[in-house]
Structures are given as structure tokens and as C-alpha cells.
C-alpha positions in Angstrom: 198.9 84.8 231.3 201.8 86.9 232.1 203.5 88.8 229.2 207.3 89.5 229.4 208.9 91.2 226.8 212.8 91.6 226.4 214.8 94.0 224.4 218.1 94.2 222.7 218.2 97.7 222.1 220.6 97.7 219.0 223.7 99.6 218.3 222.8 103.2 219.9 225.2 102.4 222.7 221.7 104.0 225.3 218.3 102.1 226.0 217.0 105.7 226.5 215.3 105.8 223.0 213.2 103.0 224.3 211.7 104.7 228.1 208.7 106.0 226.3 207.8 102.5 224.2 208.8 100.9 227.7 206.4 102.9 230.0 203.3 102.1 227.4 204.4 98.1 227.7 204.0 98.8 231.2 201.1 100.2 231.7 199.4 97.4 229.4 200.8 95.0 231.9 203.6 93.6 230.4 207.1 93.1 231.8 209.9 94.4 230.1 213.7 93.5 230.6 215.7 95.8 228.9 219.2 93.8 228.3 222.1 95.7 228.9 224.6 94.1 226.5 228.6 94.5 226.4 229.4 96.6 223.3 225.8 97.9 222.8 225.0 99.8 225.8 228.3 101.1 226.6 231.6 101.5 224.4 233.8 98.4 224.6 237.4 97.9 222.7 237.3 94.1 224.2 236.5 91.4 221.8 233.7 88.8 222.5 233.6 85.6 221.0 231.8 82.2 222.2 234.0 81.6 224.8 233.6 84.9 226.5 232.0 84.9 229.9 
């Protein structure tokens, strides 16, 4: 069975926090997708609603 994991990282505008917790997932054979969110991964002034793309 193949494992895939994906990760909202939160509100630390880095997914660097998560390398270590990442390479052990890894290594235990899962597949991780770190998603790179607008506002959360880097600083944004633009407001997103539902109808954002």
C-alpha cells in the first residue's frame, strides 16, 4: 500500500521546521507533499476568498 502524506505547514511563513520530521517520513517509505500555500509560505498583502484562483 503506498502511504502519502501532505502537510499544511501553518502560519511560520517557512516549511523548513518540517525537513527533519520530513526526511524520517521518508525513510519509512512514505511520500510527503509539502504544500506551499499563498499567505503561509511566503508574505502576501492579497486577499483570497473562494473565488480566488
Amino acid at each position: 500500500m503506498k502511504k502519502e502524506l501532505y502537510i499544511i505547514h501553518g502560519w511560520t511563513y517557512s516549511i523548513e521546521p518540517w525537513t527533519s520530521v520530513v526526511s524520517i517520513l521518508r525513510l519509512k517509505g512514505v511520500t510527503v507533499h509539502q504544500l506551499r500555500v499563498p499567505g503561509l509560505t511566503n508574505e502576501s498583502d492579497a486577499v483570497w476568498d473562494i473565488g480566488s484562483q
